[in-house]
C-alpha positions in Angstrom: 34.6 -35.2 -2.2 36.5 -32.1 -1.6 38.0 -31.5 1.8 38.0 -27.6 2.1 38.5 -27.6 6.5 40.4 -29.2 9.1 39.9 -29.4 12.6 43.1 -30.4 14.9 43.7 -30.9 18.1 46.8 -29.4 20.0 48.2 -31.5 22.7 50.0 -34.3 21.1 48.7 -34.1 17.7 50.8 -30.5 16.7 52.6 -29.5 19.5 54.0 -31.9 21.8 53.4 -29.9 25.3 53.8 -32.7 27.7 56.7 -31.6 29.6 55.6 -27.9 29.7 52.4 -28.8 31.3 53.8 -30.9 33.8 56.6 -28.5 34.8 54.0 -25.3 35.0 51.6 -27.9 37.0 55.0 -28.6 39.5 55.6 -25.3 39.8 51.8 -24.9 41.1 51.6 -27.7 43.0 55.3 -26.8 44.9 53.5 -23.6 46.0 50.9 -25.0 48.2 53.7 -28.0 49.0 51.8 -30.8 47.1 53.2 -33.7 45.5 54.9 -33.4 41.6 53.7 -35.0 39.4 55.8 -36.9 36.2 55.3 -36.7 32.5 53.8 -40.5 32.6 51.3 -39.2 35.2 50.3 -36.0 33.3 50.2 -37.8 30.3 47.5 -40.1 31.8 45.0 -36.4 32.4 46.5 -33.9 30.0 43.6 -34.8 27.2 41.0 -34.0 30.0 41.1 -30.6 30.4 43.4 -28.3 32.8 41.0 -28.9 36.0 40.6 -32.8 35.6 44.8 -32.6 35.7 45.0 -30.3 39.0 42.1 -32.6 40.7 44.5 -36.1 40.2 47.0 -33.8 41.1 45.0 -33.1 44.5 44.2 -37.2 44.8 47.5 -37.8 44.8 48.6 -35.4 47.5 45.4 -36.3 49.0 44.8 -32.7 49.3 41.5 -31.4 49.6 39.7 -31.1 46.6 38.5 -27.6 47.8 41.8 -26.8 46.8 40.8 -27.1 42.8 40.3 -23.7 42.2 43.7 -22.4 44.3 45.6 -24.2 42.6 44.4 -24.4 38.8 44.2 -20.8 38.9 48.0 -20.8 40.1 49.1 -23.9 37.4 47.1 -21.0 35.1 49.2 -18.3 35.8 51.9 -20.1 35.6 51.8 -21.6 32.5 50.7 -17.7 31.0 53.7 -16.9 32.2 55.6 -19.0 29.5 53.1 -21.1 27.5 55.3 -22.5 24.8 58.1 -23.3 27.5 59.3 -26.7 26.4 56.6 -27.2 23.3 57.5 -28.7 20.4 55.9 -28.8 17.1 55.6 -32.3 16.0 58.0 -33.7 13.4 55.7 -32.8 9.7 53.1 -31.1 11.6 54.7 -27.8 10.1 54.9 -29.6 6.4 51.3 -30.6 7.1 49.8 -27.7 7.9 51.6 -25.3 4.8 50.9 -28.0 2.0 46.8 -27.8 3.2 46.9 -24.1 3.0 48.3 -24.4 -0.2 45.8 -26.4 -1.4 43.0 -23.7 0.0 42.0 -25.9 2.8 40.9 -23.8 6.2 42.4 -25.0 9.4 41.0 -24.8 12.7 42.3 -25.7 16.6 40.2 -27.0 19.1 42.2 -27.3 22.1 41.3 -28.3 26.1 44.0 -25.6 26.8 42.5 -22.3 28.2 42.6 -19.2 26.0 45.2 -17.4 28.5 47.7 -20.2 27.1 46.6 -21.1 23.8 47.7 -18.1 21.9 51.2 -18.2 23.2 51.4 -21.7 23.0 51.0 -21.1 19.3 53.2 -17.7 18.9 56.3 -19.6 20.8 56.8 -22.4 17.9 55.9 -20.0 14.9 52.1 -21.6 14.3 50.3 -18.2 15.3 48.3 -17.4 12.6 48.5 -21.0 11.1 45.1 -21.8 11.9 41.9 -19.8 10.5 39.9 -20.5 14.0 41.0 -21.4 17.5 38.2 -22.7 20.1 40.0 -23.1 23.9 38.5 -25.3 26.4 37.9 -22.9 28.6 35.0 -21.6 26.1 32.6 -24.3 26.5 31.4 -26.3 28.8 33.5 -28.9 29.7 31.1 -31.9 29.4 30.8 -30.6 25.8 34.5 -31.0 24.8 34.1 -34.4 25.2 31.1 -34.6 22.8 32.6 -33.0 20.1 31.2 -29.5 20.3 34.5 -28.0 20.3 35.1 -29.9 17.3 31.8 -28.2 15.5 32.3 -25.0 16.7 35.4 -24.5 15.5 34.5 -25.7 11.9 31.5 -23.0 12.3 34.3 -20.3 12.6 36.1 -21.2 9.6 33.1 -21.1 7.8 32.0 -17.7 9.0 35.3 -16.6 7.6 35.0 -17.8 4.3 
């Protein structure tokens, strides 16, 4: 059997964005004088999804959780601001990547990241245009993520492309 598309993920499979998130989160979180959070904590919510982070965020403070929107929508601007700060494409991820394209395999992203930060997250490390199809989490529904539908749509816009 043929392989002819891959799906990946972003966070921590090609581009290691721990410490970005958690400093763009800080910088949020200092601006309405809430508790930072670490790379071990972040670590523990980044594969959830930008609001799941900024609501342990809020638990931790124990801020009100009215506060969600506030401040995702300030961690958001934030990290817009410099998306690729501090992200690192993963050792071979690069290698990876080329030697599939070489071979005529389409590549696709599927990230929880939200649009406003996925494309510079990519252009910072030299991957924009390395993928045929990017889906960002903030284009579904987030209780779909987690059931895979990122996963299909983004192998539906590979195949449109064909």
């Amino acid at each position: 059997m043929k392989v002819d598309t891959v799906v990946f993920d972003l966070d921590g499979t090609v581009v290691d964005t721990l410490s970005g998130t958690t400093r763009t989160l800080n910088i949020a979180l200092r601006s309405y004088v809430l508790m930072e959070f670490t790379d071990d904590e972040t670590r523990e919510h980044i594969g959830l999804g930008d609001n799941a982070l900024v609501c342990a965020a809020l638990r931790k403070s124990e801020a009100s959780p009215d506060l969600a929107g506030e401040v995702q929508e300030a961690y958001l601007r934030a990290y817009a601001a410099d998306p690729g700060h501090l992200a690192v494409v993963h050792p071979g991820a690069e290698v990876l990547l080329k030697r599939l394209r070489a071979r005529g395999v389409r590549l696709a992203l599927c990230t929880n990241k939200s649009s406003r930060i996925t494309g510079g997250m990519l252009r910072t490390p030299g991957l924009d245009g390395a993928f045929d199809a990017v889906v960002s989490g903030d284009e579904l529904p987030t209780a779909n993520r987690i059931r895979g539908i990122c996963w299909k749509r983004s192998a539906a816009r590979v195949a449109r492309r064909r």
